[in-house]
C-alpha positions, 0 to 999 in steps of 0.5 A, spaced: 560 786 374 556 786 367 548 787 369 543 783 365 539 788 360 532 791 361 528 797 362 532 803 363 530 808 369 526 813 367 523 809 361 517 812 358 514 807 352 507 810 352 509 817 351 516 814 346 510 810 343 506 818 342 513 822 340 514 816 335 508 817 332 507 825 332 516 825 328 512 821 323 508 825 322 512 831 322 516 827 316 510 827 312 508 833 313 515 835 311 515 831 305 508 833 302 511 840 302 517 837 298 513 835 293 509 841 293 515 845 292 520 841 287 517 844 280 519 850 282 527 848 287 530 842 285 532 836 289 539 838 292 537 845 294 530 843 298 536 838 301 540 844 303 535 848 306 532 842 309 539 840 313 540 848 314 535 847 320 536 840 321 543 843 325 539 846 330 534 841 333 540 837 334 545 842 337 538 843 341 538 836 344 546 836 345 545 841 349 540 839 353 544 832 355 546 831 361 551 826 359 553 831 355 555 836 360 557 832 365 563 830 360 565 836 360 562 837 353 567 834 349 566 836 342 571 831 339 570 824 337 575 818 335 570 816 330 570 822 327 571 820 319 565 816 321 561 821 323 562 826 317 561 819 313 555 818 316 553 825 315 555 824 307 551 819 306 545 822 309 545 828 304 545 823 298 539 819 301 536 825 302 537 826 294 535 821 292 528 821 296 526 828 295 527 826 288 523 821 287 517 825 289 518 828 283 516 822 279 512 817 284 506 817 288 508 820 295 505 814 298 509 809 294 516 813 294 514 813 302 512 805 303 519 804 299 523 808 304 520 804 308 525 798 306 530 800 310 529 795 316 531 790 311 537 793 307 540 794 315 538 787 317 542 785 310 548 790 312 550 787 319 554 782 317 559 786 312 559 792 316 559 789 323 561 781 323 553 780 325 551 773 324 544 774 321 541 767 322 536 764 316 530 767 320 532 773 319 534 772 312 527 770 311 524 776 313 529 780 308 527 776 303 520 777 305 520 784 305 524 783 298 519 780 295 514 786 298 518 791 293 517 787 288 511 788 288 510 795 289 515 796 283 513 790 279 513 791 271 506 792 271 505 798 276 506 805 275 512 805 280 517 801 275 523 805 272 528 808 274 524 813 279 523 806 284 530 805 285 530 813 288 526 811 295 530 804 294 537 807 294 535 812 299 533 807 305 539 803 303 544 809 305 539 811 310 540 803 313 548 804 312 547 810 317 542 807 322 547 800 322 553 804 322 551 808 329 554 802 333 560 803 331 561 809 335 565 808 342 559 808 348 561 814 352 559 818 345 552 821 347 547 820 341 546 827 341 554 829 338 553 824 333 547 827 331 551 833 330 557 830 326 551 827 321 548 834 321 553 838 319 556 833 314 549 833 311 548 840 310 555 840 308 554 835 304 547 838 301 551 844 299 555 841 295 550 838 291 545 844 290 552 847 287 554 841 283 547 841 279 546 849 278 546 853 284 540 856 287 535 859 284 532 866 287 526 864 290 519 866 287 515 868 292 514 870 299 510 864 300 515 859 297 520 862 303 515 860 308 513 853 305 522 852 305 522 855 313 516 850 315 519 844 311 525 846 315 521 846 321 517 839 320 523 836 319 527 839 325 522 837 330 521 830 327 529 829 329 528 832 336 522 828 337 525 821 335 531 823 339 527 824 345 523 818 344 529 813 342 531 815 349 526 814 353 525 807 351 528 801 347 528 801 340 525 795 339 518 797 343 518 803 338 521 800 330 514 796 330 510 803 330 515 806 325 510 803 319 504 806 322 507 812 317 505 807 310 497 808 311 499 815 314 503 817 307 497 813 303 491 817 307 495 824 307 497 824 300 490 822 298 487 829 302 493 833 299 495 830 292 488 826 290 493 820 290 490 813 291 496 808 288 493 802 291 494 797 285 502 799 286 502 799 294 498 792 296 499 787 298 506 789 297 506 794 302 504 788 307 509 784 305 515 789 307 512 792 313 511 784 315 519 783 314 520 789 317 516 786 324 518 779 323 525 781 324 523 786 330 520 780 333 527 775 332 530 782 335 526 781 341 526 774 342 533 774 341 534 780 346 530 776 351 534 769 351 541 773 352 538 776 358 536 769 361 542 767 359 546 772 363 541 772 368 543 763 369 550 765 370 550 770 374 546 766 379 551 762 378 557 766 379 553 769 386 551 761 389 556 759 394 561 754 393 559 747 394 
């Protein structure tokens, strides 16, 4: 008999909550030394040394599920079109946001990644027959209206370069929403290891088809790619292991604890301070992003009472 949704056993929030935090820092972290290398690398190669190392925190956190291993340690999946699919996508997303760090503040290129809350709210009916209610949609529109303001003509954000972070939250979206098409008895370590190879398979292509890699300058520069590979690495294991400690809903409002966290690192490190670009519209998709966080929940919550009535129903003795 189907049981009624809730807690998990072994549920941990609080630390989820902290590893939440402590992965979006290390993105940030990771993504400062990818602004600090991108005159001198281009986009696609700091792409393909990133996703070098983003294979073994994956292939770390498969190993150690014990879903996994009790399985049988099956490689193969049916879905694995879609696994690889995912992983080319990532490898563009990655593209287009590195990018726009060449060209935009890096707290403005991070709060339009951002955006990608409201592109998978929007994608979940085409792609997965959802049925977004007008609630919903106000939000999407809510958290439009913010990128609006962030890129608006009179900002130093507008051009072309905006549409880089905004295509890179639309594909990441498409990967987030697109993960509920796998088969439930796919651990979410294996996905994460299709998506990683076909991203760094992907990013490959790409460093190749915009010129090759260049030779490194220095011996410091490979220590800053080794260390962008590690940040980036440890925020995918850290994610992976806060996403299963605890629902994803009670972590996706703590995800926008990384707008003022890129404002304040890109203000130490780069002396950026692009308030007129970033408010109020950063407020507006953080507010859209949260309002259909809390619609979720809502949602969540009254299914659960639904099928907890008919439950009760189905165990009452007849009359």
């Amino acid at each position: 008999m189907t049981q009624p949704s809730g807690p998990r056993a072994g549920d941990n929030t609080v630390l989820a909550i902290l590893l939440c935090l402590a992965a979006l820092l290390f993105f940030d972290l990771m993504g400062l030394i990818i602004k600090h290398l991108s005159p001198r690398y281009t986009s696609a190669e700091l792409s393909a040394y990133r996703n070098v190392f983003g294979l073994v925190p994956s292939l770390i956190a498969l190993y150690a599920s014990a879903r996994w291993r009790n399985a049988g340690k099956r490689w193969k999946i049916r879905q694995w079109k879609l696994g690889f699919l995912r992983g080319l996508l990532v490898s563009f997303a990655q593209l287009m946001f590195y990018g726009s760090l060449v060209f935009m503040p890096f707290a403005t290129a991070s709060t339009l990644s951002y955006a990608s809350a409201i592109f998978a709210t929007a994608l979940a009916w085409p792609l997965l027959g959802e049925r977004v209610g007008p609630m919903r949609w106000l939000a999407v529109l809510i958290g439009f209206f913010g990128v609006i303001l962030v890129v608006g003509p009179s900002s130093e954000a507008f051009g072309a370069a905006a549409l880089l972070p905004l295509g890179a939250a639309a594909l990441y979206a498409s990967t987030a929403v697109t993960a509920r098409l796998f088969d439930e008895d796919v651990v979410t370590p294996l996905v994460n290891v299709y998506s990683a190879s076909a991203a760094l398979f992907g990013s490959l292509v790409l460093a190749f088809f915009w010129g090759g890699f260049s030779l490194l300058q220095s011996w410091t520069d490979l220590g800053w790619i080794m260390l962008m590979g590690f940040f980036g690495g440890v925020a995918v294991l850290l994610y992976v292991m806060a996403y299963r400690m605890t629902e994803q809903s009670n972590l996706a409002p703590f995800s926008y604890f990384g707008i003022p966290m890129a404002f304040v690192l890109g203000w130490l490190f780069y002396s950026e301070t692009p308030w007129s670009d970033l408010f109020p519209g950063a407020f507006l998709i953080a507010a859209g992003g949260l309002f259909i966080v809390w619609r979720e929940r809502r949602l969540s919550s009254s299914r659960s009472a639904s099928l907890e009535v008919e439950l009760a129903k189905s165990a009452a003795p007849p009359p």
